[in-house]
DOKOL-592394 format. One line per field, with one value per residue (C-alpha): residue number from 1; x, y, z. Coordinates in nm, 3 decimals. Each point is the difference from the previous one (the first is absolute). Layout:
N
n <- (NUM/...)
xx <- (X/...)
yy <- (Y/...)
zz <- (Z/...)
//
This chain:
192
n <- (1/2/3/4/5/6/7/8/9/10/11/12/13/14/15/16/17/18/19/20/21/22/23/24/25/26/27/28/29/30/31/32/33/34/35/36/37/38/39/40/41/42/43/44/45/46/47/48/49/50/51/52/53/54/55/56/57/58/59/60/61/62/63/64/65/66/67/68/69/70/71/72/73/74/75/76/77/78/79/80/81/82/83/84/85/86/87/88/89/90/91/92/93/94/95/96/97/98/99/100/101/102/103/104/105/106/107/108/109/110/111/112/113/114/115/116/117/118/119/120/121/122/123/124/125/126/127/128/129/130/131/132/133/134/135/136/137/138/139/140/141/142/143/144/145/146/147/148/149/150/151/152/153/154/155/156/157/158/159/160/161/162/163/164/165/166/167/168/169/170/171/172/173/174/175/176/177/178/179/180/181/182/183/184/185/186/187/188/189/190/191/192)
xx <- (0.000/0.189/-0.078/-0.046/0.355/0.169/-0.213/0.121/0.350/0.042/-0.083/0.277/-0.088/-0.001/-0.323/-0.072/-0.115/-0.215/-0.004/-0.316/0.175/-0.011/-0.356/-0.141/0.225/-0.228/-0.333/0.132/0.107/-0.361/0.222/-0.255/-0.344/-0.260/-0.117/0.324/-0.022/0.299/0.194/0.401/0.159/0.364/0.067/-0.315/-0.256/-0.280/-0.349/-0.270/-0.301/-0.300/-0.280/-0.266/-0.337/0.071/0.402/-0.152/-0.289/0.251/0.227/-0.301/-0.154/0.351/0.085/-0.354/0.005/0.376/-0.074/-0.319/0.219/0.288/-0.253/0.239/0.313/0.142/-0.025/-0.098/0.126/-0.166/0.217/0.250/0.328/0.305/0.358/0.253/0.357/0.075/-0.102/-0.355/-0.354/-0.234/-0.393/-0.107/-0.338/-0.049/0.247/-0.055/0.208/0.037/-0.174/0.162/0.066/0.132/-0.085/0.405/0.129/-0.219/0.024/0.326/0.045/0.017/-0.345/-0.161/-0.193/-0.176/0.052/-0.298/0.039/-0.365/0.123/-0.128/0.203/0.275/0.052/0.311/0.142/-0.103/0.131/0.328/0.133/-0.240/0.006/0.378/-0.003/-0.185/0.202/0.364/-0.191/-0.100/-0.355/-0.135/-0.317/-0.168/-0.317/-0.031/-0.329/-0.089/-0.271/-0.078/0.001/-0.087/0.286/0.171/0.435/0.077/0.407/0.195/0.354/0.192/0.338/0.259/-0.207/-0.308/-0.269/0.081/-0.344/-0.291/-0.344/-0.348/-0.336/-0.302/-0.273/-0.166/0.303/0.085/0.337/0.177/0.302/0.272/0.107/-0.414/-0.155/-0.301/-0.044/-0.209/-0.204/-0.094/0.002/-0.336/-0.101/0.165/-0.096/-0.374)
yy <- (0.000/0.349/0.313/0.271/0.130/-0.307/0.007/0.345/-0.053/-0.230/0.189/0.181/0.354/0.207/0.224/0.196/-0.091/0.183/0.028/0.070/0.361/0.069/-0.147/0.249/0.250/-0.083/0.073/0.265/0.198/-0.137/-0.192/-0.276/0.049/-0.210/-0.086/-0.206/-0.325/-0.132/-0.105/-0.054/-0.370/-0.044/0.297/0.049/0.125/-0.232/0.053/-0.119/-0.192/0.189/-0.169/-0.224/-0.023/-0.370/0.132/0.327/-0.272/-0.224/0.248/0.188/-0.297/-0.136/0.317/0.031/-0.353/0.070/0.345/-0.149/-0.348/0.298/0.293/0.357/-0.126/-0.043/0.228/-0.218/0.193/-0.037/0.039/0.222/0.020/-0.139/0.062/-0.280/0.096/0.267/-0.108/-0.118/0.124/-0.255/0.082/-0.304/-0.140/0.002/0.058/-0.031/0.170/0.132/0.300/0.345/0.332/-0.094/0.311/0.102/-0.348/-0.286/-0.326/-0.214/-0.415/0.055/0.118/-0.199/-0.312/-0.118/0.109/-0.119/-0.017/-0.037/-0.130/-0.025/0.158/0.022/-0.360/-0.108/0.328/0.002/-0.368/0.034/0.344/0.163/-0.301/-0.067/0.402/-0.054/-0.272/0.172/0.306/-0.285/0.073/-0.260/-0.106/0.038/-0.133/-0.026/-0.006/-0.146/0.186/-0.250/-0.267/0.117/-0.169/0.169/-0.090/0.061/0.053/0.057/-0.064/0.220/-0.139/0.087/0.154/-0.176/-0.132/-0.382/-0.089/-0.014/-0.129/0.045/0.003/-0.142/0.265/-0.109/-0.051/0.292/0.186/0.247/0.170/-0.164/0.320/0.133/-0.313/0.157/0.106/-0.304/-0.041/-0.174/0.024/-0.083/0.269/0.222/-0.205/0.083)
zz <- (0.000/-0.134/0.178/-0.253/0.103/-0.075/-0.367/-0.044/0.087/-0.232/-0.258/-0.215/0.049/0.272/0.132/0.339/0.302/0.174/0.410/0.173/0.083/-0.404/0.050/0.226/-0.171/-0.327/0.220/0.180/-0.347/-0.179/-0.246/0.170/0.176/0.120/-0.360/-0.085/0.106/0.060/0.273/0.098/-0.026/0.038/-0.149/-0.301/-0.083/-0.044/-0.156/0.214/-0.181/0.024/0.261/-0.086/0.163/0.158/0.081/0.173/0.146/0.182/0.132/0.173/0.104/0.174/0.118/0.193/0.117/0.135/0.186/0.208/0.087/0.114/0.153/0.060/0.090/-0.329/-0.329/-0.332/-0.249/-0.377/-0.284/0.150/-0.021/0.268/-0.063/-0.041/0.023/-0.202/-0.411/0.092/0.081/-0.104/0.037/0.160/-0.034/0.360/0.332/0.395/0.174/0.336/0.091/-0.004/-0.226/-0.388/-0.048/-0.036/-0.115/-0.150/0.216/-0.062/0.044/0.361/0.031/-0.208/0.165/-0.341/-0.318/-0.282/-0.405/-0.155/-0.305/-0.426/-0.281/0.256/0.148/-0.260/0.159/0.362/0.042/-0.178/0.085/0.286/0.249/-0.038/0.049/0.357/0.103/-0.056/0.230/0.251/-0.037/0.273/-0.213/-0.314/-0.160/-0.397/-0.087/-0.372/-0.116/-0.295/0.244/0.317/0.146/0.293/0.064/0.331/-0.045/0.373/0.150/-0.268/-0.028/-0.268/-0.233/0.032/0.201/0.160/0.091/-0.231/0.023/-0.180/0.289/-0.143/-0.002/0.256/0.250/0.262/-0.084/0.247/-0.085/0.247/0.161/-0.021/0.131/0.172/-0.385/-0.110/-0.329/-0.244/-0.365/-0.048/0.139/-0.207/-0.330/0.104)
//
């Protein structure tokens, strides 16, 4: 599995990286506003697929069901961005994280409990260069969610690069995340 840095550096010519400081340098100056969707990975910028009505169905469905299992004491944040080392600000699907001000700083892998990717167009993408992304940051959890399928991942124990424990719940079977575990749902309630 490449990461979209080792793709690029194998390739013969050079280009620019971008670090999330030229990022909010672009905002800052309007080069980008909240009409470009992209976000930062490893250094790019990537164009985010637009949002379909299931995509934009599951994501407020999981993100409802997760914030009632949690109550106040955590923030779960909907397609947001966190900042990962200094070349990447993805826009995650969904992220719980502890509560406090991002106002200054979005969140960063140590405040994130659960990270969610609601996935379609993106899947090829979000399995081969966003989890190995996650796990490098030690992102402690995420859930891929197949949108075709309605198959949930649940990825957790990063490790060199990528996620050593993997399994699939049945839709009917109670999931936590391991750090959340007072958190618990099911997917059939969000496939309702």
């Amino acid at each position: 599995m490449a990461t979209l840095l080792e793709v690029r550096e194998n390739l013969a010519r050079p280009y620019h990286r971008w670090t999330v400081e030229d990022y909010h340098r672009m905002v800052q100056t309007g080069l980008l506003d909240e009409t470009d969707r992209v976000e930062l990975i490893e250094g790019e910028l990537i164009d985010m697929a637009p949002i379909g009505c299931k995509h934009a169905s599951r994501v407020d469905k999981l993100a409802r069901a997760l914030l009632l299992a949690l109550g106040m004491d955590y923030l779960v944040r909907v397609q947001n961005p966190v900042t990962l080392g200094g070349l990447s600000e993805p826009q995650p699907d969904i992220v719980v994280v502890r509560d406090g001000d991002y106002s200054l700083a979005h969140p960063s892998a140590s405040d994130i409990f659960l990270l969610v990717e609601v996935a379609d167009a993106t899947l090829h993408f979000d399995r081969e260069v966003k989890l190995a992304l996650y796990a490098r940051h030690g992102i402690p959890e995420v859930w891929l969610l197949d949108v075709a399928t309605d198959q949930l991942t649940i990825h957790c124990d990063p490790a060199d690069g990528q996620y050593r424990t993997l399994r699939t719940p049945a839709p009917d079977e109670p999931i936590a995340p391991q750090r959340l575990p007072q958190a618990v749902i099911t997917l059939a309630e969000i496939m309702r």
